[in-house]
C-alpha positions as CSV (number, residue, x, y, z in Angstrom):
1,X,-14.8,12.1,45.9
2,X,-15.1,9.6,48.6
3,X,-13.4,6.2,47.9
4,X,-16.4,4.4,49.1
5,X,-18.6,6.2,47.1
6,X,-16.4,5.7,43.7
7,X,-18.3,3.1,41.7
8,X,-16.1,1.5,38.6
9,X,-16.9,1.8,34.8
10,X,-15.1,-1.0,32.9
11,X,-16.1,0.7,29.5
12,X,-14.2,4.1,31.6
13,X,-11.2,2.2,33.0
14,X,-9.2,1.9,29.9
15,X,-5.2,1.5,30.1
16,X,-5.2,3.2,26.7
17,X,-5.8,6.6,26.6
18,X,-5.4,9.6,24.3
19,X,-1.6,10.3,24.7
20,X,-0.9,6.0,24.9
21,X,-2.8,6.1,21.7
22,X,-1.2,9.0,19.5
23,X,1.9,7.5,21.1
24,X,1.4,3.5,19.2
25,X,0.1,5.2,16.9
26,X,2.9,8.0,15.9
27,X,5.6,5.0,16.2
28,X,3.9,2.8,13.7
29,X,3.9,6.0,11.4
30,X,7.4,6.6,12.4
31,X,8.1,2.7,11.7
32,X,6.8,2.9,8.4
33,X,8.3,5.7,7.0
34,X,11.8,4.8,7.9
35,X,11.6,1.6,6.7
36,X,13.2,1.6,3.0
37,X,16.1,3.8,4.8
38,X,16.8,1.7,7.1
39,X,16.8,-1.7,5.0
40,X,19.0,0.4,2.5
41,X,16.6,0.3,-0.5
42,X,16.7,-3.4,-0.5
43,X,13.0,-3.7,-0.7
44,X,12.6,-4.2,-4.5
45,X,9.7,-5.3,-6.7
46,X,10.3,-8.2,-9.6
47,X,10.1,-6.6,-13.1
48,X,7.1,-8.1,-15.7
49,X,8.0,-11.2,-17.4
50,X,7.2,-12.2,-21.1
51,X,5.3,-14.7,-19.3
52,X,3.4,-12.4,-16.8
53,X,-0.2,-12.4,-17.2
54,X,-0.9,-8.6,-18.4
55,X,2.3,-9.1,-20.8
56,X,0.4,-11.9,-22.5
57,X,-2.9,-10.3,-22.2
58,X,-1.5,-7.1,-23.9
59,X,0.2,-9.5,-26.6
60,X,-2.8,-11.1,-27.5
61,X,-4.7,-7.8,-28.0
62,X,-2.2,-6.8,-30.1
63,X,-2.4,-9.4,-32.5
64,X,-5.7,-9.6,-32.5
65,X,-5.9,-6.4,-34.1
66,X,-6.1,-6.0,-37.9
67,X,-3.5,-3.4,-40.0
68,X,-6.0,-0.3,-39.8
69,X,-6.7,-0.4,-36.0
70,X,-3.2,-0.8,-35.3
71,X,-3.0,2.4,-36.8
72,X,-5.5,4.2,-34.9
73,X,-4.9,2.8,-31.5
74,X,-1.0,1.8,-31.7
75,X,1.5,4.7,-31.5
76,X,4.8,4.9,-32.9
77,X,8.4,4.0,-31.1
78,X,9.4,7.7,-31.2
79,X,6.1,9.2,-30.6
């Protein structure tokens, strides 16, 4: 094609093209995935309080339940 003929697209002339994008996009996945090996496992989570709000909500549930429905709904220890 002749230079002078060549008219520009800005919605064609993109820097990021198929390869550029599996490219980011493979070392993000890459990234991710690695990342509790390399920080050594030291991403941890807290463990549920007495005080957290489900612990409570479960705890006030249970006592809100009278002898016989604990009995159909509650399980026991060793089930």
């Amino acid at each position: 094609m002749n230079p002078r003929t060549q008219r520009d697209c800005p919605d064609c002339d993109s820097t990021l093209d198929r390869r550029n994008f599996i490219k980011a996009v493979g070392g993000a996945a890459l990234a991710t995935a690695a990342a509790p090996v390399m920080l050594g496992g030291r991403i941890v989570q807290a463990a549920p309080t007495p005080q957290s709000t489900a612990e409570t909500a479960v705890g006030r549930f249970y006592q809100s339940l009278s002898a016989e429905q604990k009995q159909v709904i509650a399980f026991p220890f060793d089930h």
